[in-house]
C-alpha positions as CSV (number, residue, x, y, z in Angstrom):
1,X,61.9,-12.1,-27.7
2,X,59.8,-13.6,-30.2
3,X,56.4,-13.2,-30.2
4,X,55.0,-16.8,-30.6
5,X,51.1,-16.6,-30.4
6,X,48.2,-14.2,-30.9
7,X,44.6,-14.1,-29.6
8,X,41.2,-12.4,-30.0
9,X,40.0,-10.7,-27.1
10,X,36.3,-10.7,-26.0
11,X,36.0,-7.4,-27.2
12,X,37.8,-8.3,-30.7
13,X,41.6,-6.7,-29.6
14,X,44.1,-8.7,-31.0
15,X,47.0,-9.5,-28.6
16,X,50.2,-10.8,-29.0
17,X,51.9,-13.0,-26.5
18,X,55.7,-12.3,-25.7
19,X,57.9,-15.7,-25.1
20,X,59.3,-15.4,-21.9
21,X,61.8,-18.2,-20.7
22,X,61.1,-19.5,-17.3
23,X,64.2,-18.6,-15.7
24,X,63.1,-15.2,-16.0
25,X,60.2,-15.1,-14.8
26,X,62.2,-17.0,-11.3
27,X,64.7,-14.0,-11.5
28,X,62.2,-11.1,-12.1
29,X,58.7,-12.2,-11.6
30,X,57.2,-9.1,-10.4
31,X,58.5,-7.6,-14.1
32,X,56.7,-10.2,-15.9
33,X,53.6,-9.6,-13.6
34,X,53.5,-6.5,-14.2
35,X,53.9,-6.5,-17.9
36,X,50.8,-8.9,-18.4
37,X,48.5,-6.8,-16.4
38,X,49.6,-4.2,-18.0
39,X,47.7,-5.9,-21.3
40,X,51.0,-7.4,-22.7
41,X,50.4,-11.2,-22.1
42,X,53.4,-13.6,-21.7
43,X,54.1,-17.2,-22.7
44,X,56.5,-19.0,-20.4
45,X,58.5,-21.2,-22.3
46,X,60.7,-24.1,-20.5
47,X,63.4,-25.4,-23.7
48,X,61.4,-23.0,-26.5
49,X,58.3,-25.3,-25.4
50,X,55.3,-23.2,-24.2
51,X,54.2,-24.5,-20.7
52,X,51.9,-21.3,-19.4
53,X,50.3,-18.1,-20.1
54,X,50.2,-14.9,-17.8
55,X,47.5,-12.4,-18.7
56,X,45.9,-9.9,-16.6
57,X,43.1,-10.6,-14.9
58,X,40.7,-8.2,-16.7
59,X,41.9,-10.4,-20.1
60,X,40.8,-13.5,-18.2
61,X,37.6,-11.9,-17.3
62,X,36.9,-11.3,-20.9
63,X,38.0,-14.7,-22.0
64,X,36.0,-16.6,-19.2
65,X,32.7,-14.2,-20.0
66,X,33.3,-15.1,-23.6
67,X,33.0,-18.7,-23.1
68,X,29.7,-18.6,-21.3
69,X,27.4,-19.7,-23.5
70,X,24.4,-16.8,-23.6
71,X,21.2,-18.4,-24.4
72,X,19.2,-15.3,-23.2
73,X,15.2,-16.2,-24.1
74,X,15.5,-19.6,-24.6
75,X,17.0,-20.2,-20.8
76,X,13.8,-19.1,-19.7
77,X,11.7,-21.6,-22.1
78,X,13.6,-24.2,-21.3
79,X,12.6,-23.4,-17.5
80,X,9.2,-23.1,-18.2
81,X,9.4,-26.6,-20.1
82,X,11.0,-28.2,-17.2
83,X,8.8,-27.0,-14.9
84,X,5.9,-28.5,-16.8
85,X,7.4,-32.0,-17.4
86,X,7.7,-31.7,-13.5
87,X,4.1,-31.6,-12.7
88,X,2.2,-34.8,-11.4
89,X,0.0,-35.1,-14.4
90,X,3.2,-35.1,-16.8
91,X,4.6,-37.8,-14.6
92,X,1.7,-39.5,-14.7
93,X,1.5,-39.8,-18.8
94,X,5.7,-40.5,-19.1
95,X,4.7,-43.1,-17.1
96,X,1.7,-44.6,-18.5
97,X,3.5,-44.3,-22.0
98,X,6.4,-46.1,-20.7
99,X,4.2,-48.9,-19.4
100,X,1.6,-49.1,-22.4
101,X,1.4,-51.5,-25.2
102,X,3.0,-50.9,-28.4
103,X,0.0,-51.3,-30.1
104,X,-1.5,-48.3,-27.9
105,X,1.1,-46.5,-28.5
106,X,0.8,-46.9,-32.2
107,X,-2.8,-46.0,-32.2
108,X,-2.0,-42.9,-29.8
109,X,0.9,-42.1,-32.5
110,X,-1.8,-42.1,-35.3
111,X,-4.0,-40.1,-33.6
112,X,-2.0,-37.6,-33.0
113,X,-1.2,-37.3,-37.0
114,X,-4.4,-37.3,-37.8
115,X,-4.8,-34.3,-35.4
116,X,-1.9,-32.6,-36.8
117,X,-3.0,-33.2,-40.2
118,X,-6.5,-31.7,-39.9
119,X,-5.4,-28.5,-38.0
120,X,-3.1,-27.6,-40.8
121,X,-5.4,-27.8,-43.4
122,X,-7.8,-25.9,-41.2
123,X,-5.1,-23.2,-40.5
């Protein structure tokens, strides 16, 4: 049987995946079953096309784990950000800069430059 793909486990291990045509997994599934949680992973092929993948379950733990997207300290800022735009008083100025005129929100926009300016020349 040819092997037709290969794939990187989460913990770097290469893996190849056996073709398996679909007949045989009907006639002998519990082989096949066993062979991919075993750590040999199977294709099942219908007409040479693959259709499915059989791995064992602690592959698929690695593979799902390995997706998740680990942020680690910047989860918790982004909390602590959230939680702030959540308060009243941030309410408060989204909306009154929503509802202000452009020209006060140019002179706001200035300002605020200005500010910037003068702390980094003082820092």
């Amino acid at each position: 049987m040819a092997v037709i793909l290969k794939f990187r486990t989460a913990s770097g291990e290469v893996r190849s995946l056996e073709a398996v045509p679909a007949s045989r997994l009907k006639n002998a599934p519990g082989a096949i079953v066993d062979q991919a949680s075993s750590g040999r992973p199977v294709v099942i092929t219908r007409h040479d096309t693959p259709r499915a993948v059989i791995l064992s379950f602690d592959d698929f733990e690695d593979l799902a784990r390995a997706r998740q997207p680990g942020l680690g300290p910047l989860e918790g800022r982004f909390d602590e950000l959230l939680a702030g735009m959540q308060r009243p008083a941030a309410k408060r100025g989204v909306q009154a800069a929503l509802n202000a005129a452009p020209e006060k929100l140019g002179r706001a926009a200035v300002a605020a430059a200005a500010k910037r300016r003068k702390a980094r020349r003082a820092g």
